[in-house]
C-alpha positions in Angstrom: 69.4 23.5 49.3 72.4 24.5 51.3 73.9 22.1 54.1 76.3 22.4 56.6 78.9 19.3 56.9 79.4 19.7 60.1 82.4 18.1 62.1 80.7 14.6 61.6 79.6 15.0 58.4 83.4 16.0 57.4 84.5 12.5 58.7 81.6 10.6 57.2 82.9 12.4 53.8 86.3 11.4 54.3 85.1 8.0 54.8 83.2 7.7 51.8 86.0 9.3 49.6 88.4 6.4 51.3 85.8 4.0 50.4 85.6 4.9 46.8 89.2 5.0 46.8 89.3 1.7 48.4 86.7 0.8 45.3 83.7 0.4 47.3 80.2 2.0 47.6 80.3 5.4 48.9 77.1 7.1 50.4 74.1 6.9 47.9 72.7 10.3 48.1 76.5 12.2 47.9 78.6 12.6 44.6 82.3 12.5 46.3 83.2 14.4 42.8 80.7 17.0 43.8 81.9 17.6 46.9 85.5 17.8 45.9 84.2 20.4 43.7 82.2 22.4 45.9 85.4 22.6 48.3 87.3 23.6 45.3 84.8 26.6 45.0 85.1 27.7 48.6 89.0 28.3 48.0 88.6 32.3 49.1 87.2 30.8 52.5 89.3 28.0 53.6 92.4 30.4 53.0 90.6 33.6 55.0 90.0 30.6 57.3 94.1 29.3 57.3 95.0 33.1 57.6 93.1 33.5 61.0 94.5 30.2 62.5 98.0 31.0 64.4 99.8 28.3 62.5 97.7 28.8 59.5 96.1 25.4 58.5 92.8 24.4 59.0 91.1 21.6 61.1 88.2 19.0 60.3 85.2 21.7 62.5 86.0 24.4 60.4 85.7 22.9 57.2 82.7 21.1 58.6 81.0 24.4 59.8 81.5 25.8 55.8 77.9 25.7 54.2 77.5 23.9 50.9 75.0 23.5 48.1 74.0 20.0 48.3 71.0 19.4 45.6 69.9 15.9 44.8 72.3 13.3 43.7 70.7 13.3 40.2 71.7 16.9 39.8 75.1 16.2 42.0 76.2 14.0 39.3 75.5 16.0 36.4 77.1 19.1 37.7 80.4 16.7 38.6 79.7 15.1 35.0 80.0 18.8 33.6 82.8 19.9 35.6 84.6 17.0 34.5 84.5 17.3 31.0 85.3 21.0 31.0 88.4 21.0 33.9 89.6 18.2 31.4 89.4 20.6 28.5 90.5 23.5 30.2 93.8 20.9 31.6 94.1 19.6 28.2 94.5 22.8 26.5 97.1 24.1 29.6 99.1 20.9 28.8 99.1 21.7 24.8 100.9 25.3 25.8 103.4 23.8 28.0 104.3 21.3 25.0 104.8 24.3 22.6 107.2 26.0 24.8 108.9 22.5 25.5 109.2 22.4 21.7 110.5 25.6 21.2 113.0 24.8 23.7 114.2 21.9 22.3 114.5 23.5 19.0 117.0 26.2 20.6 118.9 23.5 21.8 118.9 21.7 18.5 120.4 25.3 17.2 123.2 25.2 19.8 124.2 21.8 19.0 124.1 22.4 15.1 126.4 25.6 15.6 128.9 23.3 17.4 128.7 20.2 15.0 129.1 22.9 11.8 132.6 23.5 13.3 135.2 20.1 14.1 137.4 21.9 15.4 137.5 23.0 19.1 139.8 24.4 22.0 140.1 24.7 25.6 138.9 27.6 27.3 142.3 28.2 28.9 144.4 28.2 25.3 141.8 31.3 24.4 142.9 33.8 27.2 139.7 33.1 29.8 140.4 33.1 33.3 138.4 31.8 36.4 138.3 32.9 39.9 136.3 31.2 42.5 134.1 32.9 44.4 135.4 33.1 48.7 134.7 30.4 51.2 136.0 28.7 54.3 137.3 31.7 56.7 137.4 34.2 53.8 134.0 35.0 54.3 131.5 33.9 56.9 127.7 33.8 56.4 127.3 36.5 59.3 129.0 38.6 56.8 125.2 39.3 55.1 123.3 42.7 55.1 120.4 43.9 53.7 120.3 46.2 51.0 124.1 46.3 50.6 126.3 45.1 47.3 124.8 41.6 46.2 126.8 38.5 46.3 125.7 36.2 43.4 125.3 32.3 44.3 123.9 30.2 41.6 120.3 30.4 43.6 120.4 34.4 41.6 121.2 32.8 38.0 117.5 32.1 36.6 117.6 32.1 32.9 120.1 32.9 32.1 120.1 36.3 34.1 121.7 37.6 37.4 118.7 38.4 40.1 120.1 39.2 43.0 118.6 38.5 46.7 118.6 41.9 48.6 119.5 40.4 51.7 122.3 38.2 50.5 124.5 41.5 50.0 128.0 42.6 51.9 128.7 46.1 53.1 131.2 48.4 50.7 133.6 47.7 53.0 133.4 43.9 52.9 133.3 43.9 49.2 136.6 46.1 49.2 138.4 43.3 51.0 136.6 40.9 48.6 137.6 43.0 45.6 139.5 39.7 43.8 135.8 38.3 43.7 134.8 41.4 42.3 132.8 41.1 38.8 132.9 43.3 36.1 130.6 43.6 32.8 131.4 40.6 30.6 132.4 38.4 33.1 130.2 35.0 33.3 129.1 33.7 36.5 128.7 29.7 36.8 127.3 28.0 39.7 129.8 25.3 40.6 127.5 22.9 42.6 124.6 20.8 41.8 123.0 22.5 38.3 126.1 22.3 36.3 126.0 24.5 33.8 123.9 27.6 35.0 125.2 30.7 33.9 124.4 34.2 33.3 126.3 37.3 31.8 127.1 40.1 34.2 125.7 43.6 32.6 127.5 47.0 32.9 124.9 48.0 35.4 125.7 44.8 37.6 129.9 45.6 38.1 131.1 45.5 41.4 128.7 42.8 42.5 130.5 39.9 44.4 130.8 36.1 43.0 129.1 34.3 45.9 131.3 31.1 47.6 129.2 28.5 45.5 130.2 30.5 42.2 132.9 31.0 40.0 133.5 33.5 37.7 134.9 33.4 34.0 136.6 36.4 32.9 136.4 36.5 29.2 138.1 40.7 29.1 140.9 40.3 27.1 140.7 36.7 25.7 138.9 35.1 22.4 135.9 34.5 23.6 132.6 36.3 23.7 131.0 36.6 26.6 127.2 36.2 25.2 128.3 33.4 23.3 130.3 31.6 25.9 126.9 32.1 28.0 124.5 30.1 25.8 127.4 27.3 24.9 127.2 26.5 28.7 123.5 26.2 28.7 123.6 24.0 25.8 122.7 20.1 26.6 126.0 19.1 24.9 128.6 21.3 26.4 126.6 20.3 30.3 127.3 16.7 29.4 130.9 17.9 29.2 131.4 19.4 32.2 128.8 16.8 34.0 131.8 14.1 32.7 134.4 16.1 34.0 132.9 17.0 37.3 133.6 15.6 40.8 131.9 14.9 43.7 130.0 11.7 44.9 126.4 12.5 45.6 126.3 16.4 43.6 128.3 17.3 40.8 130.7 20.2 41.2 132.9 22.1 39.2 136.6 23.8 40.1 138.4 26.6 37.9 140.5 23.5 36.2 137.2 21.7 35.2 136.0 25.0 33.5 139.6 25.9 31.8 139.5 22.5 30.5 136.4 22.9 28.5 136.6 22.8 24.8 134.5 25.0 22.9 134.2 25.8 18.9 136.7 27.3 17.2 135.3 30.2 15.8 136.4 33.8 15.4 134.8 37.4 16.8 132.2 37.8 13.8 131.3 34.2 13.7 130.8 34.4 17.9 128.7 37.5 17.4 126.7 35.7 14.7 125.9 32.8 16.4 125.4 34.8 19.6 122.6 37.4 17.4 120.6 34.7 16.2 120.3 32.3 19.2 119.0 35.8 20.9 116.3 35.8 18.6 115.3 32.0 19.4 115.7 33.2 23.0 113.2 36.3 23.0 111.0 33.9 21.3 111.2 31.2 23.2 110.9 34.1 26.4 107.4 35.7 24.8 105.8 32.2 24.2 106.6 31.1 28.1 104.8 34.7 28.9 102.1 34.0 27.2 102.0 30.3 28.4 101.9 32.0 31.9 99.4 34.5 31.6 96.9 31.7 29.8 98.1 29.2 32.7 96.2 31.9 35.0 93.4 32.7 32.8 92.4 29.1 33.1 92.8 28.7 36.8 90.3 32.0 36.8 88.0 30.4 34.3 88.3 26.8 35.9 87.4 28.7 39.5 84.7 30.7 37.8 83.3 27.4 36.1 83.0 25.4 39.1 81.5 28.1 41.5 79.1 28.6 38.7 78.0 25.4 38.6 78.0 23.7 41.9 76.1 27.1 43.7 73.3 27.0 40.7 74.3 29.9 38.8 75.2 28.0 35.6 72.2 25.8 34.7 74.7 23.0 33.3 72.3 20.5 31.3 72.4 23.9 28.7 75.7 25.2 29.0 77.7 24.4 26.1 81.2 24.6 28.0 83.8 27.7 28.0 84.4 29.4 25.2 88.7 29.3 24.7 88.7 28.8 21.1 
């Protein structure tokens, strides 16, 4: 049996689900967890329904006017009983993945910080040869300045994992970025975000020279000095060395960083081989770490499909749920 809610019958719902909110009786012959469920399986047509609005939302008549399966509350509560169980499952198992990766993550940090404990001795950036620039602001470059499709300019909102994505409409024209050219960056450089995430970073590649360090940037130039760029990378995403520029940082209500913050870091003394090493193997915990949170992902929307597929199954009468034995993830 299919029913229309209707504009009323919306409200009436609404009251019922405050009501069992509130802890009291909702409407005997309605399972509020059924209906929650049976909106859950009309997802394709409330969004068809939000794109066709103007402002594209939806209002209490045309949710109303949506027909649902509404079989007896016998049958209402043991297709909500079996929806439960398995959407808990099916959550539970989501939840275990993210805990992996969590894990992994914290065991790559645990690998930073023992690289720095193995070595007591330490030195500031600025002794080893790195230098900083700060990326233009005030009336060196004004926000009009943008194009499309020109040379990016990299602001901390491109730096995601440890990787430069640029925004193809945050860009300059060549000949902005010629009168820019001390903000230029060149492959090995590092470029930090110096507000709010302290520590962000991300390793400029050969393919990305001539890009332009954004005004909420600043760039570490390691060419020339004692440092390795990839290792100097993952030290400032380590928990330890963000404590120490978080402690060193100004600013009231966000945390900033200047080029004398940065040149004042101290860092592991280690030579060129021992950099590289480091560098090699915390890759490794990295790619791993990277394939696990892909696979986490793809599994994230395999269980949204089967979790979708499950509940429109059940609530329109296509999966006879006193048999069904749940989804099969093992």
């Amino acid at each position: 049996m299919y029913a229309s809610l209707g504009h009323t019958a919306v409200l009436d719902v609404r009251a019922a689900w405050n009501q069992a909110l509130l802890g009291l009786l909702p409407r005997c012959d309605i399972d509020m967890r059924f209906i929650r469920y049976s909106l859950v399986q009309l997802k394709p047509q409330l969004a068809e329904l939000a794109r066709s609005n103007t402002q594209a939302n939806l209002n209490a008549e045309q949710v109303g006017n949506l027909p649902i399966p509404l079989p007896s509350i016998e049958e209402q509560r043991r297709i909500a009983d079996f929806l439960d169980a398995e959407t808990a499952r099916l959550d539970g198992l989501l939840e275990l993945r993210r805990r992996q990766v969590a894990l992994l993550a914290e065991l790559w940090q645990a690998a930073i910080d023992e690289i720095i404990a193995s070595h007591q001795h330490s030195v500031e950036l600025r002794r080893l040869g790195v230098r900083v620039t700060t990326g233009p602001f005030g009336s060196v470059f004004a926000a009009s300045e943008y194009e499309s499709g020109g040379i990016p300019m990299i602001n901390p909102t491109h730096i995601r994992q440890g990787r430069l994505l640029p925004d193809p409409h945050h860009a300059v024209s060549a000949a902005t970025a010629a009168r820019l050219s001390r903000h230029r960056l060149c492959e090995g450089d590092l470029v930090v975000g110096r507000k709010g995430d302290i520590g962000r970073s991300a390793e400029v590649l050969a393919e990305q020279s001539g890009w332009i360090c954004g005004s909420d940037a600043i760039a570490l130039h390691t060419q020339g000095s004692r440092v390795l760029a990839r290792f100097l990378s993952y030290l400032l995403r380590s928990d330890s060395v963000r404590t120490q520029l978080l402690e060193r940082s100004i600013g009231a209500t966000m945390p900033s960083l200047n080029e004398g913050n940065l040149l004042q870091l101290r860092i592991p003394t280690m030579d060129a081989a021992e950099q590289a090493d480091a560098a090699a193997r915390l890759a490794q915990w990295e790619s791993g770490i990277s394939g696990c949170r892909t696979a986490m992902q793809r599994q994230a929307e395999l269980f949204a499909e089967r979790r979708q597929a499950l509940i429109t199954a059940a609530v329109t009468g296509q999966l006879d749920v006193s048999t069904a034995r749940g989804a099969d993830l093992s």
